[in-house]
N, C-alpha and C positions, 0 to 999 in steps of 0.2 A: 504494500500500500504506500503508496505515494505521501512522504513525512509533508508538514504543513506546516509554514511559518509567516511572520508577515510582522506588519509594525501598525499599531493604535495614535491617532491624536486627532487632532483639529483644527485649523485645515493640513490637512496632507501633502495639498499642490502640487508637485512637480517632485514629488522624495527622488532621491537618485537610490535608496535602498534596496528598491525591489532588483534595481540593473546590477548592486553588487552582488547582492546574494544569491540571484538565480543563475548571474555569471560562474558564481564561486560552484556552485551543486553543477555548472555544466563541465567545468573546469576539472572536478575531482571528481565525474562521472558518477553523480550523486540522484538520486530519484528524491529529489525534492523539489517545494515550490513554497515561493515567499510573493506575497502579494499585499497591497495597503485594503487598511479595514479604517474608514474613515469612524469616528467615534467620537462624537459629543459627551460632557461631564455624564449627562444623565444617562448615556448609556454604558457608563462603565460598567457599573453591576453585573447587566445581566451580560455586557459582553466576559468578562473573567467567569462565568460559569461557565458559557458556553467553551473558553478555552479546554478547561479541567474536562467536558464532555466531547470533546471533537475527537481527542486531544490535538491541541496545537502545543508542539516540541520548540518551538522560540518564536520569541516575541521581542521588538523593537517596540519600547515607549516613548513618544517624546510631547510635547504641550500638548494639552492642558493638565496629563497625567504623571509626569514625572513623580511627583507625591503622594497622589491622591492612589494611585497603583500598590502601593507598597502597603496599603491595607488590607488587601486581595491575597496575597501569598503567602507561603508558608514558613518563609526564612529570608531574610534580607543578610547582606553581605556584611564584614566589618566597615568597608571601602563606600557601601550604598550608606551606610546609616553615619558614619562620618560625614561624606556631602550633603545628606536629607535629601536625596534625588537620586531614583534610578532611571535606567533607558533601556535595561536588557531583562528580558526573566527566559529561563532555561530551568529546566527539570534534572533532578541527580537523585537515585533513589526514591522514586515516587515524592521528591521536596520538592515543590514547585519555591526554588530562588528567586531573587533579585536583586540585580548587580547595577555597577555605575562602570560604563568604558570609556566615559567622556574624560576619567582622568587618566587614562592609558591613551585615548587618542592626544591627548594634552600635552604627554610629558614623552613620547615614543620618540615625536618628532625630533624635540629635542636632546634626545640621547643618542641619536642616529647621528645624528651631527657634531655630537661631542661639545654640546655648549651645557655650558654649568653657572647659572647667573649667580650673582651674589649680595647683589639689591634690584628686586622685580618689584615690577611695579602693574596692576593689574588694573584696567579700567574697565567698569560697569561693575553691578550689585546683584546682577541677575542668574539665572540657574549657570548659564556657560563660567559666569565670573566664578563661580561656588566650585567648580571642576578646576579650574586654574589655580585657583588658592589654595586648593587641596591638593595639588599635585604640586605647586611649588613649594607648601609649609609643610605637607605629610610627608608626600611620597619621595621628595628631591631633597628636603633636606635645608634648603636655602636657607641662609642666613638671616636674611631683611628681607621680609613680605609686607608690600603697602597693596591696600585698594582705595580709588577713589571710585568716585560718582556725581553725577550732579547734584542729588539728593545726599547729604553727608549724614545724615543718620541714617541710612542704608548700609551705607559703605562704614557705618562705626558698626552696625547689628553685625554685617558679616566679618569686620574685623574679628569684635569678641568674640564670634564661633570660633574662629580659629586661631586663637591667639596674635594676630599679625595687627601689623600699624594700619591704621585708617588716616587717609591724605584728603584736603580741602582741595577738590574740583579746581580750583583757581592755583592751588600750590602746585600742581602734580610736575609742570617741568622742572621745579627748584629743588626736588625732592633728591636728583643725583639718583636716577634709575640707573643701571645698565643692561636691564631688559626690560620692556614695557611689551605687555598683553592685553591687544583691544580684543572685549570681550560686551561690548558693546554695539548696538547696531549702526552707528556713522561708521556713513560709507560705503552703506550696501544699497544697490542698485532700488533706485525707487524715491523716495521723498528723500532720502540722506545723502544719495550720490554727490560724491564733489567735495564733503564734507569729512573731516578728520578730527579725532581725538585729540588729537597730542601734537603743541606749538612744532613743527618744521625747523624751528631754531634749536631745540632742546634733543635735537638728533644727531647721532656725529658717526664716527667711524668705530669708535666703541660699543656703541647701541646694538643690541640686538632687540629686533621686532616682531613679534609673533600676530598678524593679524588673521583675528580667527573667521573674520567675514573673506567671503572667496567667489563670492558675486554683486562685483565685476572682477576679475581676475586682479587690475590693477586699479586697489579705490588709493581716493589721495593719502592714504596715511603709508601706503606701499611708495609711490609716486616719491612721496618725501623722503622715507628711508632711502631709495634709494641713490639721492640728489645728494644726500648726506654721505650716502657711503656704506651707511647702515649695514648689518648681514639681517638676513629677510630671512623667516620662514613661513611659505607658502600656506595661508588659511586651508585648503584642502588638505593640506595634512592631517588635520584632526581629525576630520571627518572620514579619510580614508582609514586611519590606526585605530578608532575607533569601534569602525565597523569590521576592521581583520578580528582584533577580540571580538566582538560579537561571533562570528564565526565560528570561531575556535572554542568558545566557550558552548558551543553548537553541537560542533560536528567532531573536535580534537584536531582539527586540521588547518593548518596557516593559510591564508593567502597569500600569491607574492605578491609584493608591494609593488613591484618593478613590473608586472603584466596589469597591476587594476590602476595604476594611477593615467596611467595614457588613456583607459577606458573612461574615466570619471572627467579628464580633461578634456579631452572631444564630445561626451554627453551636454558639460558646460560649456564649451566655450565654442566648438564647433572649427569650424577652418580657420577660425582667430586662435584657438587652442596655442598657447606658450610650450615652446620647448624646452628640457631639461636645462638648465642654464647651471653654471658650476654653483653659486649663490643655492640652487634647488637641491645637491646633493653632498654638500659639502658640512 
């Protein structure tokens, strides 16, 4: 019987999830199938019984459930219940789990590349911001974690979760980053295009940038780093090591990273699609 998987939220739009994972079962000549379940709050209920009766073997969560989800299950992760957000639920033993891979898509990239920040600075206060702080104060290690936001008692609530510094919206260049994480939505195609986080002057050749919006390929906070000098890691990246854990957490099986990122690049960008650039694998 054909395994069954797929991803819950609202709106869905355009997910690139279905093209990874049904690439990934074609790839490891797997008999399964992932597909979007669109799903408003109020039918989460009875969609999570129905999982447990279909059964459905993995699940992609993402808005408006990331929290709301985790009352449904039968064990939540150390990793999910540190962030207070998950995105992935997978079966072990008849335990229907629930994990977080937003902070493996978060912190992979950066380890691939051999960058080890040691004053990050993270902007936005929202579910992404929560994966970033938690990969750079739990999982990495880092020495000085600041978040700001525009809202500063957002960004002080998420501070004390996690023990890190909270920075005023207005300070955040003066703060001496030498990694900044936009984790925030300026700059993604739509009402914010054109628009960046982080003053242009307060970026240099020591900066490193992790912008985690990745449509448009190149928003201005990219544009800037790179004017600067900056080293860049490509917003797809998250999203691609993100959804390899998901996988694997699936199926016990990797993706390569090196066959699905060209897939995920011409899904987005199409004949504009960016080529590997030393800056992308370095």
């Amino acid at each position: 019987m054909q395994r069954q998987f797929g991803i819950i939220g609202h709106p869905l739009g355009h997910t690139l999830s279905p093209l990874v994972h049904n690439w990934g079962f074609s790839r490891f000549d797997l008999d399964g199938r992932y597909r979007p379940w669109p799903t408003l709050p109020e039918e989460l209920a009875a969609f999570m019984v129905r999982l447990r009766q279909t059964p459905i073997e993995g699940l992609s969560v993402t808005i408006p459930h990331k929290t709301a989800v985790m009352g449904y299950v039968d064990a939540v992760t150390e990793l999910g219940q540190a962030v207070g957000a998950v995105n992935t639920l997978y079966w072990r033993d008849g335990v229907l789990w629930a994990d977080n891979t937003d902070v493996e898509g978060f912190c992979r990239p950066l380890a691939v590349r051999g960058i080890a920040p040691k004053k990050a600075l993270v902007l936005g206060a929202g579910g992404a911001a929560r994966a970033a702080v938690a990969g750079l104060a739990r999982r990495m290690g880092v020495a000085e974690v600041a978040v700001t936001a525009r809202t500063l008692e957002k960004a002080e609530a998420l501070a004390r979760e996690f023990g890190v510094t909270a920075v005023a919206w207005d300070d955040r260049a003066q703060w001496g980053a030498d990694f900044v994480a936009n984790a925030t939505p300026m700059g993604m195609a739509g009402r914010f295009e054109g628009v960046s986080p982080y003053p242009a002057g307060a970026l240099g050749p020591r900066t490193v940038v992790f912008d985690l919006v990745y449509n448009p390929h190149e928003t201005q906070l990219v544009l800037d780093a790179v004017a600067a000098g900056a080293c860049l890691v490509p917003g797809i990246e998250m999203f691609l090591y993100q959804a390899v854990e998901q996988f694997r957490l699936w199926t016990g099986l990797t993706l390569p990273d090196d066959e699905l990122r060209p897939l995920l690049l011409e899904a987005l960008y199409g004949n504009d699609s960016p080529g590997e650039t030393e800056d992308d694998i370095t």
